[in-house]
N, CA, C and O atoms as a GROMACS GRO file, in nm:
protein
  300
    1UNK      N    1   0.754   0.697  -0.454
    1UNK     CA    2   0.767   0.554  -0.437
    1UNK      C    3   0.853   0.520  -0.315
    1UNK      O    4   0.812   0.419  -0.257
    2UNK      N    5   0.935   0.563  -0.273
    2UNK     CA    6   1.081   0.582  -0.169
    2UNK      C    7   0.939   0.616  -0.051
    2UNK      O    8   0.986   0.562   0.049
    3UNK      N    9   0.856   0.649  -0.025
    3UNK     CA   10   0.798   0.730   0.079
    3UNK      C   11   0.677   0.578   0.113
    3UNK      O   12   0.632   0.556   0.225
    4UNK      N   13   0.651   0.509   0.016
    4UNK     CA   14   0.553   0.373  -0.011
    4UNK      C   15   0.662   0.276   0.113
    4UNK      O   16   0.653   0.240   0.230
    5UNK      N   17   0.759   0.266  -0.001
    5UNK     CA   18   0.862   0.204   0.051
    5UNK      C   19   0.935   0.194   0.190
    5UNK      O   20   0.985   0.089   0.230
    6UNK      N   21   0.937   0.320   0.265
    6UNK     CA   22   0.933   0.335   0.409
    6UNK      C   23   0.820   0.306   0.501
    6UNK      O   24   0.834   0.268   0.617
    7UNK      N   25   0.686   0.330   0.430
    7UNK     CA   26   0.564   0.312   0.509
    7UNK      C   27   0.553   0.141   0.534
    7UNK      O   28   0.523   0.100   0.646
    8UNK      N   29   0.582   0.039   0.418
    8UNK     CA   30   0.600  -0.067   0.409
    8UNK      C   31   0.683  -0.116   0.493
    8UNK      O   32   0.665  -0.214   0.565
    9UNK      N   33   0.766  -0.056   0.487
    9UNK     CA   34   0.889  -0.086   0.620
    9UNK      C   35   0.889  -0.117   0.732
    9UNK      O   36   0.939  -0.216   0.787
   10UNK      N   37   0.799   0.020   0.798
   10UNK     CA   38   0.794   0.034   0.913
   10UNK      C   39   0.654  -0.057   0.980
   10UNK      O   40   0.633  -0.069   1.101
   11UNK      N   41   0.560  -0.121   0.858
   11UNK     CA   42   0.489  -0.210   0.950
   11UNK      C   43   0.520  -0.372   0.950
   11UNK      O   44   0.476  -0.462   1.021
   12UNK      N   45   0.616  -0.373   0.839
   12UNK     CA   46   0.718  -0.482   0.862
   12UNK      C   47   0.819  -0.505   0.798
   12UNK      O   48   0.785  -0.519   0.681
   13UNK      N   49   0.950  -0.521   0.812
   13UNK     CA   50   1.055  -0.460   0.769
   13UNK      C   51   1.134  -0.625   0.722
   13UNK      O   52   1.256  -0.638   0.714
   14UNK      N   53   1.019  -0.756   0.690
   14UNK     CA   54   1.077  -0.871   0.696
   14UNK      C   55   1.042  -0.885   0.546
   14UNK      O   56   1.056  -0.998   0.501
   15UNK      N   57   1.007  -0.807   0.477
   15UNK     CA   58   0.936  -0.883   0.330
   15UNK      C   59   1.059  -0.711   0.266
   15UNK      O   60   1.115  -0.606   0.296
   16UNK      N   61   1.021  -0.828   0.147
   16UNK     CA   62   1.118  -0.772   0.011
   16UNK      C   63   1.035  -0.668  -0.046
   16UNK      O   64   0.998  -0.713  -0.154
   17UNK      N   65   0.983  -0.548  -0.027
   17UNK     CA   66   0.897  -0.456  -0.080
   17UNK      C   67   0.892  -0.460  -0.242
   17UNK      O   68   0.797  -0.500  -0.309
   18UNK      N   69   1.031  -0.404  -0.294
   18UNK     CA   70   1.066  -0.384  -0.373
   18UNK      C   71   1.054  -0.473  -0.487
   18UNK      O   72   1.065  -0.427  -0.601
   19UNK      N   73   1.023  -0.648  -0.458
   19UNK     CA   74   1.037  -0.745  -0.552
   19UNK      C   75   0.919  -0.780  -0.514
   19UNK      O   76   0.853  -0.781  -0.617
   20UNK      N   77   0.848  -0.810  -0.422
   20UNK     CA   78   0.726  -0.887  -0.402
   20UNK      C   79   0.592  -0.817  -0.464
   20UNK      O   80   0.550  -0.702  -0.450
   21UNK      N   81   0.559  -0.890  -0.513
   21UNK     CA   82   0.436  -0.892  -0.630
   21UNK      C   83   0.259  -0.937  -0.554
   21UNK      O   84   0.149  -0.916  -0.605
   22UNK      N   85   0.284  -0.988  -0.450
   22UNK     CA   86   0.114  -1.070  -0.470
   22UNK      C   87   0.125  -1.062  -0.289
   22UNK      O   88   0.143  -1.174  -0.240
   23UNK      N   89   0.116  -0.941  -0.181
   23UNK     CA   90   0.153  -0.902  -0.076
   23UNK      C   91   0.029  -0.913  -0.048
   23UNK      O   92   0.028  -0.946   0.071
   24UNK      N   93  -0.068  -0.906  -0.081
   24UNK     CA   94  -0.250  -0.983  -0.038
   24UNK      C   95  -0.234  -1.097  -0.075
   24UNK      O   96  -0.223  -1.193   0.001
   25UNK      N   97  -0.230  -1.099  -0.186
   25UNK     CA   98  -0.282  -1.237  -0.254
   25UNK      C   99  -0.195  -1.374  -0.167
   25UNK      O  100  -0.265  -1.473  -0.146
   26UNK      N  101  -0.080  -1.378  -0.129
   26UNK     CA  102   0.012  -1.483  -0.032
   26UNK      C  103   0.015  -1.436   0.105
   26UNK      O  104   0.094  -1.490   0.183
   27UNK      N  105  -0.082  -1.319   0.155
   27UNK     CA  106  -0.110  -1.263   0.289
   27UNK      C  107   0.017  -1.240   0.377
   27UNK      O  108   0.012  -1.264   0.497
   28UNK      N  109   0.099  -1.206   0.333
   28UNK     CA  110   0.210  -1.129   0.365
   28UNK      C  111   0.171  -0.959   0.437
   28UNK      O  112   0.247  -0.905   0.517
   29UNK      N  113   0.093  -0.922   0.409
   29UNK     CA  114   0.012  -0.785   0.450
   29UNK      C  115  -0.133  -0.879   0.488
   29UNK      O  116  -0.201  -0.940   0.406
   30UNK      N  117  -0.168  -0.865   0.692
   30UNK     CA  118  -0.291  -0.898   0.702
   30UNK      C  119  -0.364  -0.784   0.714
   30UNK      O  120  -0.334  -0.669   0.681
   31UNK      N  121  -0.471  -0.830   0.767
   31UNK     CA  122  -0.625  -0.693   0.734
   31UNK      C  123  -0.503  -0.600   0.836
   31UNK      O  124  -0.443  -0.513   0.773
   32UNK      N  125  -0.475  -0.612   0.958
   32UNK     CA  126  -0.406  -0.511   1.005
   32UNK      C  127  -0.354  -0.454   0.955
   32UNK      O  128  -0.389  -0.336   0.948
   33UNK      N  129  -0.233  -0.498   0.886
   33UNK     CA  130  -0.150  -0.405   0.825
   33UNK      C  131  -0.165  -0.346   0.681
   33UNK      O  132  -0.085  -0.281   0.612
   34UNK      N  133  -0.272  -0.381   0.661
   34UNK     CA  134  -0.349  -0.348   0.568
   34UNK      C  135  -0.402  -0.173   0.588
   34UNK      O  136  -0.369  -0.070   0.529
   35UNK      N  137  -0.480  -0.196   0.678
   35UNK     CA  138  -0.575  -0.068   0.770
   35UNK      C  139  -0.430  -0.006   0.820
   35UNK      O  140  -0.432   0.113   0.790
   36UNK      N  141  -0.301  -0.041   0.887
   36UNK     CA  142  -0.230   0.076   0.867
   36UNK      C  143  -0.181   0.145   0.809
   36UNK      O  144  -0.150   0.260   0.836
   37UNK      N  145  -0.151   0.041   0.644
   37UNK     CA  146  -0.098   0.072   0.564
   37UNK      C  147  -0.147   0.186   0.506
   37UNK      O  148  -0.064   0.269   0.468
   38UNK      N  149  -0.325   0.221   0.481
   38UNK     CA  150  -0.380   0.276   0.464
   38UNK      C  151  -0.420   0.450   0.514
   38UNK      O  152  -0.456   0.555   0.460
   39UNK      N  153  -0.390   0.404   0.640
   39UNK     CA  154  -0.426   0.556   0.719
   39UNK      C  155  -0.283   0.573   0.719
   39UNK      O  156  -0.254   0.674   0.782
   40UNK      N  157  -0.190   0.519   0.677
   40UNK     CA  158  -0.062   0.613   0.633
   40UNK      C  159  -0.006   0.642   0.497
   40UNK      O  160   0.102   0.698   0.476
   41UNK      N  161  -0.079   0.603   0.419
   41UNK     CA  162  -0.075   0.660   0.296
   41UNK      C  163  -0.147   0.776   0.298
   41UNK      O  164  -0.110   0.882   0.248
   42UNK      N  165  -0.255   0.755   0.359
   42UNK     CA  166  -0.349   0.865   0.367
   42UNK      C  167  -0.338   1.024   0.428
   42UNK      O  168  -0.411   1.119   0.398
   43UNK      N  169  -0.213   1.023   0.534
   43UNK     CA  170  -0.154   1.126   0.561
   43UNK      C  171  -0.050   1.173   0.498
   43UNK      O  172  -0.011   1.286   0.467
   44UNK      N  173   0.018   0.976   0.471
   44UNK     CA  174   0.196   1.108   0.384
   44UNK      C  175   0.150   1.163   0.250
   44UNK      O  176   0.226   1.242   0.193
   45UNK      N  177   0.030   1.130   0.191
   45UNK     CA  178   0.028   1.168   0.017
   45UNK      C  179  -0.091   1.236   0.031
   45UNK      O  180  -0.138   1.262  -0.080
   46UNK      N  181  -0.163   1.276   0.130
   46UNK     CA  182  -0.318   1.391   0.185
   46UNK      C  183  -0.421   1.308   0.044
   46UNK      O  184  -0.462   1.369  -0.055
   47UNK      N  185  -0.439   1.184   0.068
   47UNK     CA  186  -0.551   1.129  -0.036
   47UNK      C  187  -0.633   1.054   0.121
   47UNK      O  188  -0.601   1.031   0.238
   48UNK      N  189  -0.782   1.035   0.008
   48UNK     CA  190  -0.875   0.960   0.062
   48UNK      C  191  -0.838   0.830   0.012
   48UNK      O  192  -0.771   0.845  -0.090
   49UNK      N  193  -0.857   0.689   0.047
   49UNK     CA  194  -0.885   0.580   0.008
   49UNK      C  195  -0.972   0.514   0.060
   49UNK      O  196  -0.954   0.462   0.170
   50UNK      N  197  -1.133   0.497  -0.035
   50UNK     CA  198  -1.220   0.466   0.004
   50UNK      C  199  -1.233   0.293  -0.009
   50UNK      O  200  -1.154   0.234  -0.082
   51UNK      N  201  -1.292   0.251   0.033
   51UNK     CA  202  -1.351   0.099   0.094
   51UNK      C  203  -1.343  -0.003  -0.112
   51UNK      O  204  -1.318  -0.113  -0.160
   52UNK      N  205  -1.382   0.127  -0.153
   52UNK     CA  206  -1.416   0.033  -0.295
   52UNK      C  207  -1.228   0.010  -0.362
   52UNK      O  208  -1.210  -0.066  -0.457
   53UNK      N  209  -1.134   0.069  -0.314
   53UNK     CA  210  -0.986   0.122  -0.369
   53UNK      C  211  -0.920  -0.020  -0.316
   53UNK      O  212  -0.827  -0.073  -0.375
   54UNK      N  213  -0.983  -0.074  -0.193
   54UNK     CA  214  -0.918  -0.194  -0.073
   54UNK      C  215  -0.916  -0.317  -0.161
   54UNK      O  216  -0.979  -0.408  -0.106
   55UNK      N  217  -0.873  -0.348  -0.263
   55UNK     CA  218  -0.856  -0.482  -0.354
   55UNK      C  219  -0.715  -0.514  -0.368
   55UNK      O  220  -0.632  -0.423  -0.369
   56UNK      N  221  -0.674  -0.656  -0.380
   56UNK     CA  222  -0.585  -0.719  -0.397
   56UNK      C  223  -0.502  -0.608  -0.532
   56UNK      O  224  -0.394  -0.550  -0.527
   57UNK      N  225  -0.571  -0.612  -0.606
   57UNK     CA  226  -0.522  -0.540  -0.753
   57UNK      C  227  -0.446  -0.385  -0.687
   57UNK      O  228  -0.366  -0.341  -0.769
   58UNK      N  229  -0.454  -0.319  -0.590
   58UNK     CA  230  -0.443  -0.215  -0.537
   58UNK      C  231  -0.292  -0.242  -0.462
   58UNK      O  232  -0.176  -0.207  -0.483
   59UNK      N  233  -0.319  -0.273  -0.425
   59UNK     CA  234  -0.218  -0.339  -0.325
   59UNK      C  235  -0.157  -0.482  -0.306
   59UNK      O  236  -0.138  -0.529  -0.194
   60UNK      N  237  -0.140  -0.518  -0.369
   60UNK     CA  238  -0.033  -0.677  -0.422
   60UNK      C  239   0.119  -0.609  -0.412
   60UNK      O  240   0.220  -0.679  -0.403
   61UNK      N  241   0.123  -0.485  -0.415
   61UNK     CA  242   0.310  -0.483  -0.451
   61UNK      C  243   0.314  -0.309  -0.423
   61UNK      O  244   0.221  -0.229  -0.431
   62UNK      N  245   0.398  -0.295  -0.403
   62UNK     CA  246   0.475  -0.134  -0.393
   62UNK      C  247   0.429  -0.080  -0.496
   62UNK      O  248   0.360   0.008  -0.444
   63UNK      N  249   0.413  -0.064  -0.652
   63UNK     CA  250   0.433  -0.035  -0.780
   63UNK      C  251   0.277  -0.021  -0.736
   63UNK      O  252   0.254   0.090  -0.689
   64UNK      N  253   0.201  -0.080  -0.739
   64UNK     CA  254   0.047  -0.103  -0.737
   64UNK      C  255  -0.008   0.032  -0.665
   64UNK      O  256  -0.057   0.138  -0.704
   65UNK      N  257   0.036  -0.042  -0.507
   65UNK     CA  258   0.000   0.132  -0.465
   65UNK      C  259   0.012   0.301  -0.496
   65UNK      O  260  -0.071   0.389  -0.479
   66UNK      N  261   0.166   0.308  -0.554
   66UNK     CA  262   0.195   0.406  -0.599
   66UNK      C  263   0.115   0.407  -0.741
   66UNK      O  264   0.136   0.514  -0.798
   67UNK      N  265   0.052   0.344  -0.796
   67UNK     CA  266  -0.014   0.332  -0.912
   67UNK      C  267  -0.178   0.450  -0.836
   67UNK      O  268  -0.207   0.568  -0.853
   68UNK      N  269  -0.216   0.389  -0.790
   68UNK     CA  270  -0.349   0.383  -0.689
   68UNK      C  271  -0.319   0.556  -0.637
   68UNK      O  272  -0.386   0.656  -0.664
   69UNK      N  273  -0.193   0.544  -0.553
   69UNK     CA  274  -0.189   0.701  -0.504
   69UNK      C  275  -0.161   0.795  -0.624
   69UNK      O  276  -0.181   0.913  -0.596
   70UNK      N  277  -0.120   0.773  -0.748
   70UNK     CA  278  -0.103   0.882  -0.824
   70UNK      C  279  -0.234   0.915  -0.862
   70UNK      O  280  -0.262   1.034  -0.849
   71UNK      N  281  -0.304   0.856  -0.898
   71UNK     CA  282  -0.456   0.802  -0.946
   71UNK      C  283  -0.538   0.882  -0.850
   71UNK      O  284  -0.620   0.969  -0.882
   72UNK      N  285  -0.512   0.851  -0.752
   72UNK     CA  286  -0.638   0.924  -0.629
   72UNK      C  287  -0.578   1.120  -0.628
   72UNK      O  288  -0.655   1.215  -0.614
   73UNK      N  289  -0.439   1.129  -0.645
   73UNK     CA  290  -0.418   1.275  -0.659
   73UNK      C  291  -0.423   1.359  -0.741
   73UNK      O  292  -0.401   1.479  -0.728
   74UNK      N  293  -0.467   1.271  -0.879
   74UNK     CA  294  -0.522   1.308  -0.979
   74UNK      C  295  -0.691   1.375  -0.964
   74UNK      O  296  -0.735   1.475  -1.020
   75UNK      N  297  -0.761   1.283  -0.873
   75UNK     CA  298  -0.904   1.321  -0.889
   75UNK      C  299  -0.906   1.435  -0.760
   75UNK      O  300  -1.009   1.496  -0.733
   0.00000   0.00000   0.00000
């Protein structure tokens, strides 16, 4: 989660990671940082995240993703 939490950081270091809940849904994360967010999850945790994974429900909050990456290192 600490490793989510830095990746979040570093593509913008102005939002509350840790408390914010709805980071699509109030577009706080745009498609950009979206797509980086992505190809850097995708190296620090060695998962795929395919096109169908890219939903609000996925990614609204820190907790979400790490939900999503345990999930994908499972399969």
């Amino acid at each position: 989660m600490d490793k989510i939490l830095e990746i979040l950081r570093e593509i913008d270091d102005g939002i509350d990671y840790a408390n914010e809940k709805a980071l699509i849904d109030d577009r706080l994360l745009d498609s950009f940082g979206v797509i980086t967010l992505v190809a850097e999850l995708e190296d620090a945790f060695d998962v795929t995240i395919e096109a169908a994974e890219m939903t609000p429900v996925n990614f609204n909050s820190a907790e979400a993703i790490w939900e999503m990456i345990k999930r994908l290192q499972e399969n």
